[in-house]
PAVEX-13216 format. One line per 10 residues: number of its first residue (from 1); their letters; for each residue x, y, z of C-alpha. Coordinates in nm, 2 decimals. Layout:
<vodos>
NUM) a) X,Y,Z ~ ...
</vodos>
This chain:
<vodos>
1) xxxxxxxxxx) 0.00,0.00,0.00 ~ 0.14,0.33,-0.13 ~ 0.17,0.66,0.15 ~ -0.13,0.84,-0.03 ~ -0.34,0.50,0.04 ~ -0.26,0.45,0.37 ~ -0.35,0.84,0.49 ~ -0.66,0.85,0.29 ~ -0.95,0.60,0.22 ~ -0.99,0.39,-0.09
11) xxxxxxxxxx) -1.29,0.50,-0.34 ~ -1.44,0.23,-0.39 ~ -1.54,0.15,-0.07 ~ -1.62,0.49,0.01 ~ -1.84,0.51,-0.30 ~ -2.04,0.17,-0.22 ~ -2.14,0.29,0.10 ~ -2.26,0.58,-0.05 ~ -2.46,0.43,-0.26 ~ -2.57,0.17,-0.01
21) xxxxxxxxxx) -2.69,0.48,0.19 ~ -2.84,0.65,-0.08 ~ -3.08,0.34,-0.21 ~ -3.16,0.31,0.17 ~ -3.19,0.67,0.22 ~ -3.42,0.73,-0.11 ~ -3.77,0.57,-0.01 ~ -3.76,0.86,0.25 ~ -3.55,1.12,0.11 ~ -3.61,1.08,-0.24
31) xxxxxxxxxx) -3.85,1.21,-0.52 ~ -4.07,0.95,-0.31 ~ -4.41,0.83,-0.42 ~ -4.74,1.07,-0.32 ~ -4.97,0.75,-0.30 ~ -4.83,0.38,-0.17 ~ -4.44,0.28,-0.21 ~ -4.20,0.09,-0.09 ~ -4.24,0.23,0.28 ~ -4.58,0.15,0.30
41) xxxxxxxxxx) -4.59,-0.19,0.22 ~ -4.32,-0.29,0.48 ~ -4.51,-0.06,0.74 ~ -4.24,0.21,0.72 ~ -4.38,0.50,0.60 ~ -4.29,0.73,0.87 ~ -3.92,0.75,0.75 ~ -4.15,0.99,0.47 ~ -4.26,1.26,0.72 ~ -4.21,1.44,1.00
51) xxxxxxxxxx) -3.87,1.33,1.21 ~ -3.86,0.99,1.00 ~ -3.81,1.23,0.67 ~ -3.56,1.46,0.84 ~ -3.33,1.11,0.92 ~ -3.38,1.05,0.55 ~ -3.30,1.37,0.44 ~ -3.00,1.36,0.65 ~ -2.88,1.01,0.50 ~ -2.93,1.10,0.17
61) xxxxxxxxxx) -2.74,1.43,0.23 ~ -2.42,1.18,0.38 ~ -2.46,0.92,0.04 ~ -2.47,1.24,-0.17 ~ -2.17,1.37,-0.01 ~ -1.97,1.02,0.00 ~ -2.01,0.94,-0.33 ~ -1.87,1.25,-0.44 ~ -1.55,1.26,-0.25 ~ -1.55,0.90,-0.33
71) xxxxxxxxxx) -1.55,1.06,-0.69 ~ -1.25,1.27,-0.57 ~ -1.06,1.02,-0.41 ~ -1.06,0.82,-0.74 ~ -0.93,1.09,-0.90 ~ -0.66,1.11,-0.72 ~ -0.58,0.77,-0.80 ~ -0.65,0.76,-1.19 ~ -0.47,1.14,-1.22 ~ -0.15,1.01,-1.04
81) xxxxxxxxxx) -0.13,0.71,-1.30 ~ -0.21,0.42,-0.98 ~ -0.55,0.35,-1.08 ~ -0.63,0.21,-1.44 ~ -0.88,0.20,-1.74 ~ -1.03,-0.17,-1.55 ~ -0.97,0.01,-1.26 ~ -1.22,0.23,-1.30 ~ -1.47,-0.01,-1.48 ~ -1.49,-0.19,-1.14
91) xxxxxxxxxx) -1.53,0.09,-0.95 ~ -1.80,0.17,-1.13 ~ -1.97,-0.16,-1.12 ~ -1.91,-0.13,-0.77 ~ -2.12,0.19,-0.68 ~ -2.41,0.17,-0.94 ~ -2.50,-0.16,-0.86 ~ -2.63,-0.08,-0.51 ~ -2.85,0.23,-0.67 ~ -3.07,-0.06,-0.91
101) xxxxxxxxxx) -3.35,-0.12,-0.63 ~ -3.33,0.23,-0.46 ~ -3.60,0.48,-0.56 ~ -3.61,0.76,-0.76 ~ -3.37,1.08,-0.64 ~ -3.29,1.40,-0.71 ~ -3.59,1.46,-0.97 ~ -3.99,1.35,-1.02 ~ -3.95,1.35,-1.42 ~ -3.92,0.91,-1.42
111) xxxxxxxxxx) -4.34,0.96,-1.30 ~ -4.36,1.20,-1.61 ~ -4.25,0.92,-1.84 ~ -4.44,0.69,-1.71 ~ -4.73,0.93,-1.74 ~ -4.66,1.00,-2.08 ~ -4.59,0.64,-2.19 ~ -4.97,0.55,-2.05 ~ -5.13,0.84,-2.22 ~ -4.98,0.70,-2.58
121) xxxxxxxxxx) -5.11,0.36,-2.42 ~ -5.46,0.46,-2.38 ~ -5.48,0.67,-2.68 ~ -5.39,1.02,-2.58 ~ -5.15,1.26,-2.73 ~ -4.82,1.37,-2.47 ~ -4.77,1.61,-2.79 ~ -5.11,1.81,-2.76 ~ -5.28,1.73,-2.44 ~ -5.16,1.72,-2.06
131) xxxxxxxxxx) -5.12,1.46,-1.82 ~ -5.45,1.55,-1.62 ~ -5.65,1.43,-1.93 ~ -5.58,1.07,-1.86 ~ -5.65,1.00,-1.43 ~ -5.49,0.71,-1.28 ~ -5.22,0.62,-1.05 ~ -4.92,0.73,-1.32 ~ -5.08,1.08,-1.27 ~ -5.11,1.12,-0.92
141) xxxxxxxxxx) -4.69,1.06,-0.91 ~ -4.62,1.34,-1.14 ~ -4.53,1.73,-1.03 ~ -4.85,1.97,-1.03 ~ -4.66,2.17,-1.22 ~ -4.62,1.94,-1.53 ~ -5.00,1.80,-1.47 ~ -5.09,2.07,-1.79 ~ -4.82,2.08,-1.99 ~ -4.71,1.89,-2.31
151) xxxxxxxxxx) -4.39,1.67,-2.34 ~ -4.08,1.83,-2.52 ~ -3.96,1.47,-2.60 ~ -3.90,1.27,-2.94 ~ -4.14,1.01,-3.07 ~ -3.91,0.69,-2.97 ~ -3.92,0.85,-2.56 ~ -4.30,0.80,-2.59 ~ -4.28,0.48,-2.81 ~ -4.04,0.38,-2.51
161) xxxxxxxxxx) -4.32,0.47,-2.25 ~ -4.57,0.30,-2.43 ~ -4.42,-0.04,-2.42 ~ -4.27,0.04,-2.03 ~ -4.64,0.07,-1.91 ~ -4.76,-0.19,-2.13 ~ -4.61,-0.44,-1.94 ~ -4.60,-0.24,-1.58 ~ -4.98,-0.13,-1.65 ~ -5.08,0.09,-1.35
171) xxxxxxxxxx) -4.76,-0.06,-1.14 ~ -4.59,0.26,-1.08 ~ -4.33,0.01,-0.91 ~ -4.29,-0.17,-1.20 ~ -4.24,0.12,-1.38 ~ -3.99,0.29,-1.22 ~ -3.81,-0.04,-1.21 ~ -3.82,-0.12,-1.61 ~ -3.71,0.24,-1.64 ~ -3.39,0.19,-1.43
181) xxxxxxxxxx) -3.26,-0.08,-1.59 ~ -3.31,0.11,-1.92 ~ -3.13,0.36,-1.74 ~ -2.85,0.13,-1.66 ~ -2.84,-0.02,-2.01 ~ -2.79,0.30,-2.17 ~ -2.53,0.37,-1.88 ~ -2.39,0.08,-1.98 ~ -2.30,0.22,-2.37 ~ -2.16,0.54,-2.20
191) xxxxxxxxxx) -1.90,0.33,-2.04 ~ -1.83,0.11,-2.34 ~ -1.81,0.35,-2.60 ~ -1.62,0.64,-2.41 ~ -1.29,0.53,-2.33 ~ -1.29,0.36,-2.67 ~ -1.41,0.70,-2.79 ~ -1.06,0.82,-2.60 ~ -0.83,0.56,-2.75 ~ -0.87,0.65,-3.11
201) xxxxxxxxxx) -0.81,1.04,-3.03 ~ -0.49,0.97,-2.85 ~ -0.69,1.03,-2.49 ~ -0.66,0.85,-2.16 ~ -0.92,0.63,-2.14 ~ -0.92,0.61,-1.74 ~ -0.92,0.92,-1.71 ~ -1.21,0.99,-1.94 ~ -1.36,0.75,-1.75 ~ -1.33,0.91,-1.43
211) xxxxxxxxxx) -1.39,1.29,-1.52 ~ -1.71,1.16,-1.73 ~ -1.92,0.90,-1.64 ~ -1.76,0.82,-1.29 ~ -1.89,1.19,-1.21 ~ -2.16,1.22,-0.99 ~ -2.34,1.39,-1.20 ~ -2.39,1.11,-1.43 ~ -2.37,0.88,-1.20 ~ -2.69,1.00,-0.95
221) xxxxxxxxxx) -2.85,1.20,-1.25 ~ -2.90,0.90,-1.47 ~ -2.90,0.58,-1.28 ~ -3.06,0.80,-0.94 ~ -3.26,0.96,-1.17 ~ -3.32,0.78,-1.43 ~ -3.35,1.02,-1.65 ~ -3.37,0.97,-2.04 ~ -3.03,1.10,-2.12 ~ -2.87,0.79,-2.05
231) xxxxxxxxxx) -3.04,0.64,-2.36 ~ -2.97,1.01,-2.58 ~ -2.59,1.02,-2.49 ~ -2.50,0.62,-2.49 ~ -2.66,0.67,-2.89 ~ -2.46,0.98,-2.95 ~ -2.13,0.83,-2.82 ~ -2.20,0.52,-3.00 ~ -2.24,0.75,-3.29 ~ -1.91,0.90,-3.25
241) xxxxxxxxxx) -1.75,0.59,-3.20 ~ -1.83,0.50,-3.52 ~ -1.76,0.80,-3.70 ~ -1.40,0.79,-3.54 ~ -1.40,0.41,-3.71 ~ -1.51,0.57,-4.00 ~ -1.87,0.40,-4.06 ~ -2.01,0.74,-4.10 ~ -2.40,0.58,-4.21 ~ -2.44,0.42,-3.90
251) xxxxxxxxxx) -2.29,0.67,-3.70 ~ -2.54,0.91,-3.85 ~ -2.81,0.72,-3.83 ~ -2.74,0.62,-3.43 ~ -2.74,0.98,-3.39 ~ -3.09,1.04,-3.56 ~ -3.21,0.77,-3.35 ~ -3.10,0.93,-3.06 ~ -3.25,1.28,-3.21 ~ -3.60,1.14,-3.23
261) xxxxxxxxxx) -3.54,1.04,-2.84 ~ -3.43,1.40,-2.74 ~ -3.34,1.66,-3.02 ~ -3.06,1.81,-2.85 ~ -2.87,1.49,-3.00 ~ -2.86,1.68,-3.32 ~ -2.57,1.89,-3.19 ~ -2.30,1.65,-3.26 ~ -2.43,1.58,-3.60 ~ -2.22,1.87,-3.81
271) xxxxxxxxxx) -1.96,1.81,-3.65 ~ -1.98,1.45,-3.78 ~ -1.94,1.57,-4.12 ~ -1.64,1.75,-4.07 ~ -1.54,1.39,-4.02 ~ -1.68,1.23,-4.32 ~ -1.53,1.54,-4.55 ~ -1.20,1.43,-4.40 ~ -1.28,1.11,-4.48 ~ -1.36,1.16,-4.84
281) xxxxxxxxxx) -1.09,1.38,-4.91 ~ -0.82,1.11,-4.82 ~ -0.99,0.86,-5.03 ~ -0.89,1.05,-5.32 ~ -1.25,1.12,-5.51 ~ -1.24,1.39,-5.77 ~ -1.51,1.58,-5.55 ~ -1.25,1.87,-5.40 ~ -1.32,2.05,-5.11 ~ -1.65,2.23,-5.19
291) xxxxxxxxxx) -1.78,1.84,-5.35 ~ -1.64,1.65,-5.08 ~ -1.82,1.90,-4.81 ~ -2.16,1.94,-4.97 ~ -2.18,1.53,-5.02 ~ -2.08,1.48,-4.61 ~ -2.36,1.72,-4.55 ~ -2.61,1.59,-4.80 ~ -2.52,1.22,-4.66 ~ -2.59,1.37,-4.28
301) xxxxxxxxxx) -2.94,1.54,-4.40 ~ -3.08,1.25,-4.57 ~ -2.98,0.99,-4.32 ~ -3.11,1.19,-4.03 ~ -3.45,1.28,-4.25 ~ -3.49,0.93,-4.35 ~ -3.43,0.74,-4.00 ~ -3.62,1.05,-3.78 ~ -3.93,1.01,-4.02 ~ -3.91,0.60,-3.94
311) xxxxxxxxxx) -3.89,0.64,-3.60 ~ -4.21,0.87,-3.60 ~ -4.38,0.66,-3.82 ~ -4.31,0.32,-3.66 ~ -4.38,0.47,-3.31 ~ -4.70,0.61,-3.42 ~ -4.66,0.90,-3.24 ~ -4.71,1.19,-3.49 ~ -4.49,1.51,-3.58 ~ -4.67,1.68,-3.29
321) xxxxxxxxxx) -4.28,1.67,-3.11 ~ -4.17,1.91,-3.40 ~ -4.41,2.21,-3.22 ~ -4.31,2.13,-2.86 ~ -3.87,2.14,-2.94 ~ -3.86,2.51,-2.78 ~ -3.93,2.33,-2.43 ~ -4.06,2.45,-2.16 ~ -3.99,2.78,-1.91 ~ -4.12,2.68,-1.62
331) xxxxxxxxxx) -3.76,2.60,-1.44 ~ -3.59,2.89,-1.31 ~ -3.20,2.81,-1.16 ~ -2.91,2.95,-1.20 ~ -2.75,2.72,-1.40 ~ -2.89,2.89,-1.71 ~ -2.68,3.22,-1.76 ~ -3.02,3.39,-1.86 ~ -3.20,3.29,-1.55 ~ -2.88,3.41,-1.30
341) xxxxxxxxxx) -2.82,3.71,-1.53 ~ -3.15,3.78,-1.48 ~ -3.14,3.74,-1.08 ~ -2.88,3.99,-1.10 ~ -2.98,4.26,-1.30 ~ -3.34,4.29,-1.17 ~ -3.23,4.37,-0.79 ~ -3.04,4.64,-1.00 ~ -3.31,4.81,-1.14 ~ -3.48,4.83,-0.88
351) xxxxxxxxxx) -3.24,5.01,-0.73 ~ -3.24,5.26,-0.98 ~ -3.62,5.31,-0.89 ~ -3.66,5.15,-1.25 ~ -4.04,4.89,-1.23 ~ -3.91,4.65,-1.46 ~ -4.04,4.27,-1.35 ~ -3.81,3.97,-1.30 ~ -3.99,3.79,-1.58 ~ -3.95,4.11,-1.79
361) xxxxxxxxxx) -3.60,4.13,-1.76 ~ -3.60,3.70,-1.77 ~ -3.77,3.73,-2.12 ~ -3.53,3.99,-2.24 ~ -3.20,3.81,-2.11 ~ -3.37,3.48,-2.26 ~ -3.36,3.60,-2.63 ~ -3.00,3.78,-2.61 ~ -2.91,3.37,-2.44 ~ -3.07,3.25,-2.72
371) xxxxxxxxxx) -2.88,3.48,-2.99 ~ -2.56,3.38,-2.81 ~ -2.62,3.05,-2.84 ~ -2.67,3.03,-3.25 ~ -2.35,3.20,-3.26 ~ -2.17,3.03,-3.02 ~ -2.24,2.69,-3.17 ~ -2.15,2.88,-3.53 ~ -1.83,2.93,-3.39 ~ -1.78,2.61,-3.20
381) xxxxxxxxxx) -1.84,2.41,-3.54 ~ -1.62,2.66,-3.77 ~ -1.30,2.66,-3.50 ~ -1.30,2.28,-3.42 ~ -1.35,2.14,-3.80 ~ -0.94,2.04,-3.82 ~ -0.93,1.70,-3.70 ~ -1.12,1.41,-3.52 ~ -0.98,1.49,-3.21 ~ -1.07,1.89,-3.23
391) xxxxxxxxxx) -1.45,1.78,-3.35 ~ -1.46,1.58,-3.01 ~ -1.34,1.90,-2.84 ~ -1.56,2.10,-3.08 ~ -1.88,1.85,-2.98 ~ -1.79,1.96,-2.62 ~ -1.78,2.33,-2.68 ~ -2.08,2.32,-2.81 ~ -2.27,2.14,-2.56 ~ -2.14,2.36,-2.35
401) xxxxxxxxxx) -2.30,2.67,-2.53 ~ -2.62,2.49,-2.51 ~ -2.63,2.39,-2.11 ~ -2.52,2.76,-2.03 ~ -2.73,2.98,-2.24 ~ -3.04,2.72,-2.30 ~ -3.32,2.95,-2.13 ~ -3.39,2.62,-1.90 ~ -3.05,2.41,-1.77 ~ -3.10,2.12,-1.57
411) xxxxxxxxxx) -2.79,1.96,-1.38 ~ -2.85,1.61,-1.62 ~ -2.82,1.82,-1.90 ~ -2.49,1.85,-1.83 ~ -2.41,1.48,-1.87 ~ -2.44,1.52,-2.26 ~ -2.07,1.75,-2.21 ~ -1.88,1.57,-1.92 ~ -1.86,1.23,-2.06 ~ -1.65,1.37,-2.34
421) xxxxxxxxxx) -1.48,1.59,-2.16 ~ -1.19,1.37,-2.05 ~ -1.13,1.18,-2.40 ~ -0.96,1.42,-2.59 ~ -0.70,1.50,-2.28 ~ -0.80,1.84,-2.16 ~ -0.58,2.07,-2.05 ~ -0.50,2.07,-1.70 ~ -0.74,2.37,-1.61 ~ -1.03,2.24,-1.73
431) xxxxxxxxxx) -0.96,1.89,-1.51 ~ -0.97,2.15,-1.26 ~ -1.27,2.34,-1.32 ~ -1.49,2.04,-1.42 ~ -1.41,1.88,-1.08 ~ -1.52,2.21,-0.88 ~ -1.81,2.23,-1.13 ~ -1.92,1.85,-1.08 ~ -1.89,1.90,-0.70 ~ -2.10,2.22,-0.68
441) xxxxxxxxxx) -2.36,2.07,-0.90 ~ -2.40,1.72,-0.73 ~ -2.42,1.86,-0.39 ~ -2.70,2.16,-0.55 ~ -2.96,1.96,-0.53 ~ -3.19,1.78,-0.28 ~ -3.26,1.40,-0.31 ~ -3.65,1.53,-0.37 ~ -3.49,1.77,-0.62 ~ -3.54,2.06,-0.48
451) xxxxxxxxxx) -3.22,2.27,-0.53 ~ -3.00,2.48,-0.27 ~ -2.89,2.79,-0.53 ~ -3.06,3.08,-0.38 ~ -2.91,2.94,-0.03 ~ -2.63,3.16,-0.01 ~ -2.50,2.97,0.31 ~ -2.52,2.66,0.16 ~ -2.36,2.76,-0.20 ~ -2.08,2.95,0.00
461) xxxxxxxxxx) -2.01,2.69,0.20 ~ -2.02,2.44,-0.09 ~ -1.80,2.68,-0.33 ~ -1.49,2.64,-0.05 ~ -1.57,2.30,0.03 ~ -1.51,2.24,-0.37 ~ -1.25,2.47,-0.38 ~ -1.05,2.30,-0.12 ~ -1.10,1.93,-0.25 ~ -1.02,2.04,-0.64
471) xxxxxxxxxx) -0.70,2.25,-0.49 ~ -0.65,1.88,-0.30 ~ -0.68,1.66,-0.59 ~ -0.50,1.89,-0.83 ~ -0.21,1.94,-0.64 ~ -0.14,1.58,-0.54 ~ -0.17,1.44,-0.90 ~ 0.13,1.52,-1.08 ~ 0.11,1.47,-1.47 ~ 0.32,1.28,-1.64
481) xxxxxxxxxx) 0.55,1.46,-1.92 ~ 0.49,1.47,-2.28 ~ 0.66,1.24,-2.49 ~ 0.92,1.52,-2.57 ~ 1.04,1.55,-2.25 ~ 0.85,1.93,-2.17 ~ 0.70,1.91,-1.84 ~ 0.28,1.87,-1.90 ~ 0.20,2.06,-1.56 ~ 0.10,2.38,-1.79
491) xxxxxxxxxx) -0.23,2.46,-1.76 ~ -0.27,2.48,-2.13 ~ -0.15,2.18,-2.20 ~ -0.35,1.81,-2.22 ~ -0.35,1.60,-1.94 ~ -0.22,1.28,-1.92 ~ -0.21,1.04,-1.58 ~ 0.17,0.98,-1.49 ~ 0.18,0.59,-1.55 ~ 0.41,0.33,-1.41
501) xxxx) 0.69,0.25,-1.63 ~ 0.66,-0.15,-1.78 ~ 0.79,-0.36,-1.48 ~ 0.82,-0.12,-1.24
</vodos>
């Protein structure tokens, strides 16, 4: 056992109690049921109210917080070149498979699914007509505030739905449970196709691992949470996979699948075609540049077009999702620039004896996000066209423009970014920032999914507790030097886990 081991605990320990905690902690602390549950048939439903909820809130607070320095502690391990690719596979297995029979955390949306999959069941349309049209025990489970309001989803999420409470019928416990190993399936592709993703770009694998789909954001936001993004981003990374292996129609038409799941797949579409223009270009055809470019992106449009309209057609779900892509605008956080923009500049005003509304000046900073964002994923696409491994980074960026200026960010929308964050070997900085990030986020929000961002308190005290553990990790994780010899600690530099040398 090395020094660092034997003064600090292991992580994968660490991060199985966690989870051990968290599935025990989630039929009280959770998103938990309104009607029935787990609790209730074993005659433990006061662990759901009163004192019994505030020991369940308490233990899902202590999982929450374990599993993330759990996440920490593993980086210190893969970072320092002591903990491997298999390593980390392991690891994995070894904290998500506590989290299969715990209920749902951190967010009510699984309920929402299931509501929308029985209203395609029983002959309703998500795309046109609310929840409350179709009473039953699905309904009762889902958030008053999303009781009226249409699904923003693709045709294959309500297909999906539709054959999840075919079989469950009104089991909401069935439900939920179909949908979290659909969860874990598509979890499952994130961690196959990532570090392979990694390997062809001349990335770490472990480490892309670790920074991406170790996180706990991905890790409680799409097993705890089931959310549908584990299907959207195994589909897209699949995709890219392929692309890199240059079998550009299937890696198209994996992404169009994934688009008619959630449409913010189609943002690492162009930047497919950059790779198939590459690709045709080196085979020699007497296209040139301009031929060679317009066939990629003819190739992309048709295959998307073709497979999108199956999809719709075979799901039987109508173009109705075409009408609902701008989303809703319910959600207010900060984690959308508009939205925290907003919080600031209208205490501002106000000052200034200006009457200008919060949802005025919300609106306004809205529609400049949105601007941003077109140009911003312009630019993203136009700077990172060079090479595969600059379209990976260029996938990223743009992603990134989408979580921050989107006028509604969720923290699982972040998901779609981390997991290819570490496979193109960032540079140093960003390591660092995506760990304070990933902390901040994962410890935001409560396991009902209530968030803490306008508790100042709290989000001070969390900004120096992440602070502290990045500045922790960072600084104990020397990187290993390039193959030239120049020393790789340079912040603008990629990062590359310091390896034992063969036989050492």
């Amino acid at each position: 056992m090395d020094r660092l081991s034997a003064r600090h605990p292991d992580a994968r320990p660490v991060g199985t109690l966690a989870a051990v905690v968290i599935t025990l902690a989630s039929f009280g602390g959770g998103a938990i049921r309104y009607r029935g549950g787990v609790l209730d048939t074993v005659g433990l439903s006061f662990l759901s109210y009163g004192h019994g909820a505030a020991i369940s809130n308490v233990a899902m607070w202590l999982g929450l917080a374990l599993m993330t320095l759990a996440w920490v502690l593993l980086g210190r391990g893969v970072l320092s070149g002591k903990v491997g690719e298999r390593d980390v596979v392991r690891t994995l297995f070894w904290w998500v498979s506590p989290l299969l029979p715990a209920a749902p955390i951190l967010s009510r949306d699984v309920y929402s699914y299931l509501m929308q999959g029985a209203m395609v069941r029983d002959g309703f349309d998500p795309y046109s007509q609310g929840a409350a049209v179709n009473p039953g025990p699905m309904l009762l489970e889902v958030s008053h505030d999303w009781r009226n309001t249409t699904t923003p989803y693709g045709p294959l999420h309500l297909w999906l739905g539709d054959g999840v409470t075919t079989i469950a019928g009104d089991s909401v416990t069935m439900g939920v449970f179909l949908y979290k190993l659909i969860s874990l399936i598509g979890f499952y592709g994130i961690v196959w196709s990532v570090p392979r993703i990694a390997a062809r770009i001349d990335g770490d694998a472990a480490i892309a691992l670790w920074l991406g789909v170790a996180n706990p954001v991905t890790v409680l936001h799409l097993i705890g949470g089931m959310h549908n993004e584990s299907v959207m981003v195994a589909l897209v990374s699949l995709g890219i996979l392929l692309a890199l292996n240059g079998r550009f129609t299937a890696a198209m038409a994996l992404v169009a699948v994934s688009v008619a799941f959630k449409a913010t797949a189609v943002i690492a579409l162009p930047f497919l075609v950059w790779m198939m223009y590459r690709h045709l270009r080196r085979r020699g055809l007497p296209l040139g540049p301009a031929g060679a470019f317009t066939a990629a992106g003819f190739w992309a449009v048709t295959t998307t077009l073709v497979v999108v309209s199956a999809c719709t057609w075979l799901s039987g779900a109508g173009w109705g999702w075409i009408a609902q892509l701008s989303g809703n605008s319910k959600v207010i956080n900060p984690l959308a620039l508009p939205s925290l923009f907003a919080g600031i500049v209208t205490p501002v005003l106000d000052v200034t004896g200006a009457e200008v509304s919060y949802n005025t000046v919300l609106a306004v900073m809205r529609e400049i996000g949105m601007i941003g964002m077109l140009i911003g994923l312009v630019i993203s696409w136009w700077v990172f066209r060079g090479d595969d491994r600059r379209n990976i980074i260029g996938i990223a960026a743009a992603y990134t423009v989408v979580v921050t200026l989107n006028a509604v960010t969720l923290p699982w929308y972040y998901v779609s970014l981390v997991v290819l964050l570490g496979t193109f070997g960032p540079p140093r900085r960003i390591v660092g920032i995506t760990v304070w990030c990933s902390v901040v986020v994962a410890m935001s929000f409560t396991g009902s999914g209530n968030h803490q961002m306008y508790n100042l308190v709290w989000m001070g005290v969390l900004a120096v507790v992440a602070w502290y553990l990045t500045r922790w990790l960072m600084a104990r994780t020397a990187p290993a030097p390039h193959q030239d010899g120049a020393d790789a600690g340079g912040d603008a530099r990629p990062f590359r886990a310091r390896r034992p040398a063969p036989g050492a």
